[in-house]
KEKOL-526480 format. One line per 2 residues: their letters; for each residue x, y, z of N, C-alpha, C. Coordinates in Angstrom, 3 decimals. Example, Ala and Ser with C-alpha at 12.3 -4.5 7.8 and 13.67 -1.06 7.14 Angstrom:
<sites>
AS	13.190:-5.690:7.800:12.300:-4.500:7.800:13.200:-3.300:7.800  12.850:-2.250:7.080:13.670:-1.060:7.140:12.900:0.030:7.870
</sites>
This chain:
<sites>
XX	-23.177:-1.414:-4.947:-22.742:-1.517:-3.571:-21.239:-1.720:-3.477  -20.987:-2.393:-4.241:-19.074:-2.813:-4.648:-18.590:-2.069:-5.270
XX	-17.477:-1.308:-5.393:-16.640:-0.975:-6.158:-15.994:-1.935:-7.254  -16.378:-2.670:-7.987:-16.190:-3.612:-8.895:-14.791:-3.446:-10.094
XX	-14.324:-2.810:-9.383:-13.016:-2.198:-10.471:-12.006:-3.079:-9.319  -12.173:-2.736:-7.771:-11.316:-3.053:-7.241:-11.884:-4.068:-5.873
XX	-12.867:-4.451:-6.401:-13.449:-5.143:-5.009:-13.765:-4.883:-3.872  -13.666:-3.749:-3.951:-13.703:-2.576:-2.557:-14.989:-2.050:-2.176
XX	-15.648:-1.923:-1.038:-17.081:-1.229:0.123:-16.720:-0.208:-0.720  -17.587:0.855:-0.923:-18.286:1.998:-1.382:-18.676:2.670:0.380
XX	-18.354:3.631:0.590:-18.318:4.250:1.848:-20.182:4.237:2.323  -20.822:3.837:1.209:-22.249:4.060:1.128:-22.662:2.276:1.355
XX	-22.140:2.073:1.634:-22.095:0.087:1.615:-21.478:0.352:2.867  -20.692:0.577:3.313:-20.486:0.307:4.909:-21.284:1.182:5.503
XX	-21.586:1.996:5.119:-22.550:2.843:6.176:-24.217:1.765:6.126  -24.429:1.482:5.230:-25.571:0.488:5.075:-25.563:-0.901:5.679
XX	-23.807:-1.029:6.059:-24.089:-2.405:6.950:-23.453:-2.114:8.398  -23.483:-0.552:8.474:-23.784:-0.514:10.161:-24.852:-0.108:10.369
XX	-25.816:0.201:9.439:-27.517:0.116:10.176:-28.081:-0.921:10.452  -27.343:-2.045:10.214:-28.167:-3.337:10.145:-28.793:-3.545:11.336
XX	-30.145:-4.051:11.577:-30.609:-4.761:12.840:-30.726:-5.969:12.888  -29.960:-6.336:14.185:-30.061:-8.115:14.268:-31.650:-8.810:14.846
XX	-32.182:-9.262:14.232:-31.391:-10.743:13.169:-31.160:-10.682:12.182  -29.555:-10.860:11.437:-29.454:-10.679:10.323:-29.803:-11.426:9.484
XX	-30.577:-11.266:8.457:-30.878:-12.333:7.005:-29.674:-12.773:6.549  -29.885:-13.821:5.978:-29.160:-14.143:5.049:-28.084:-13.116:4.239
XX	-29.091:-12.307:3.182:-28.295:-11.299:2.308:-27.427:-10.212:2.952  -28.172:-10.298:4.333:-27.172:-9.298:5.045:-25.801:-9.734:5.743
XX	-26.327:-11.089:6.496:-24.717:-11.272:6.954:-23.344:-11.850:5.555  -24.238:-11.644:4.431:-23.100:-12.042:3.362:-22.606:-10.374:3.154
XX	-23.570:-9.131:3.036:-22.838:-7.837:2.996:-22.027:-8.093:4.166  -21.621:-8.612:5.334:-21.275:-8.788:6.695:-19.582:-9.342:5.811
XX	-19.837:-10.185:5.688:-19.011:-11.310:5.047:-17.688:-10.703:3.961  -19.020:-9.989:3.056:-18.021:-9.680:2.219:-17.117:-7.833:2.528
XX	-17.832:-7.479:3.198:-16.833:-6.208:3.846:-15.742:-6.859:5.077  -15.982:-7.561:5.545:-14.125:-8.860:5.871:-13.291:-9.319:4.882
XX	-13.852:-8.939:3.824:-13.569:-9.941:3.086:-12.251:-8.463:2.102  -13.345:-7.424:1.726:-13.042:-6.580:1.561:-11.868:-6.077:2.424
XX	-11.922:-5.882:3.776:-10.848:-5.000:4.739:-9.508:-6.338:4.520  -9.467:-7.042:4.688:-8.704:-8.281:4.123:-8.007:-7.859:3.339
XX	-8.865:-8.099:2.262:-7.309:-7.282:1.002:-7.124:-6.046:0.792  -7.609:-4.839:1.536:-7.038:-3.704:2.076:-5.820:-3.819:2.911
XX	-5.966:-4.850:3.638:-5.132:-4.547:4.773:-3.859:-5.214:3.874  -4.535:-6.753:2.872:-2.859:-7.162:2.237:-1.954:-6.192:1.468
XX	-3.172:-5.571:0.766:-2.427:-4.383:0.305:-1.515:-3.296:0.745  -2.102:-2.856:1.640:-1.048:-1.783:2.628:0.058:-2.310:2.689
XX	-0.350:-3.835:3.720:0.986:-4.326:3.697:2.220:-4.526:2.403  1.797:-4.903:1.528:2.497:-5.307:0.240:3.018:-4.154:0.084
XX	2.619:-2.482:0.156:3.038:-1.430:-0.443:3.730:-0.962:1.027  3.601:-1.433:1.956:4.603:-0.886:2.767:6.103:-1.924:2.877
XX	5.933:-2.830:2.330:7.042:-3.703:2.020:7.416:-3.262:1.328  6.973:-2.846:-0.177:8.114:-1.927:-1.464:8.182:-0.402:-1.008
XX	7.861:0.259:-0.037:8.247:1.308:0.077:9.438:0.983:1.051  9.491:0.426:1.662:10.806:-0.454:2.485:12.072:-0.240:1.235
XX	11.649:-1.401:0.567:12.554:-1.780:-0.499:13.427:-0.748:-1.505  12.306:0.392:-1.794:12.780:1.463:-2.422:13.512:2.553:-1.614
XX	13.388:2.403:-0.057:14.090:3.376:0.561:15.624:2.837:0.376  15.567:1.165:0.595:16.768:0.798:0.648:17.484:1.071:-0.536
XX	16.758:0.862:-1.315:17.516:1.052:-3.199:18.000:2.641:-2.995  17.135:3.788:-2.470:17.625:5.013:-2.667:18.323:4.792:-1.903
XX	18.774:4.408:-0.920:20.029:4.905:0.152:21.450:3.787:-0.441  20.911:2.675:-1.364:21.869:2.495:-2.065:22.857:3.379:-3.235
XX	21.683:4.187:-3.974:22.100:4.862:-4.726:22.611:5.946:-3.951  22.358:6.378:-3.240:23.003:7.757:-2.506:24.361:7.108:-2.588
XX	24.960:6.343:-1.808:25.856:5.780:-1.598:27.234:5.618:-2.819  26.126:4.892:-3.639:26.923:5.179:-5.471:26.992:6.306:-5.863
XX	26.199:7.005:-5.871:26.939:8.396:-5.998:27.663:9.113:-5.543  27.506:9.520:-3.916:28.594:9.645:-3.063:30.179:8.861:-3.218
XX	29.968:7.797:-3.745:31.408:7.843:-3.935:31.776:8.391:-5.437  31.088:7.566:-6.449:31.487:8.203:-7.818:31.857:10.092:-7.543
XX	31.189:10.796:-6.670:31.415:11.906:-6.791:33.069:12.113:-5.940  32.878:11.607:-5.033:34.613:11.316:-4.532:35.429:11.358:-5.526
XX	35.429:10.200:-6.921:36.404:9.657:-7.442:36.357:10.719:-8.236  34.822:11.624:-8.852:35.204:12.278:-9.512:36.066:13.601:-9.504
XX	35.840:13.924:-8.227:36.519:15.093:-7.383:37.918:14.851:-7.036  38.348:13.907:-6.914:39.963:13.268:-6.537:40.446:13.076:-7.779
XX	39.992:12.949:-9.520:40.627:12.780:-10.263:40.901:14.426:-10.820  39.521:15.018:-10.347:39.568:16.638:-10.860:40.858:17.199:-10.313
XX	40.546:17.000:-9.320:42.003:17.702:-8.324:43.427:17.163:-8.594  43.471:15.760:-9.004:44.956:15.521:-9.467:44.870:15.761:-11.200
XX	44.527:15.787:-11.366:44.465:16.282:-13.359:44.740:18.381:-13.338  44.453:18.714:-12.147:44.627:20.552:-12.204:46.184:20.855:-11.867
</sites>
């Protein structure tokens, strides 16, 4: 029912706990439980990877930057050395 590699609903596990009919048992409101539990650290995740995709845009637009000039200096020394 778990994806046990990553703790993750199996698309066949959520479809099995929206058939549920109330009153839920026991074993069922813990499948209940643990697909919150599941979307939870889906959702921390996204977040976490949309924070380093943040981070890495900034790093590339740092490096653009370092290069853009190194290419300046290299072009201004080309031109006074001809």
């Amino acid at each position: 029912m778990i994806d046990r590699v990553d703790g993750v609903f199996t698309l066949n596990a959520i479809v099995e706990i929206e058939n549920l009919v109330r009153p839920l048992e026991v074993r069922e409101w813990e499948k209940v439980l643990n697909l919150c539990a599941s979307h939870r650290v889906l959702h921390k995740r996204h977040r976490l990877l949309l924070r380093r995709v943040k981070e890495l845009e900034e790093e590339v637009e740092e490096l653009e930057k370092s290069v853009d000039h190194w290419k300046k200096r290299f072009d201004e020394a080309k031109g006074g050395s001809v």
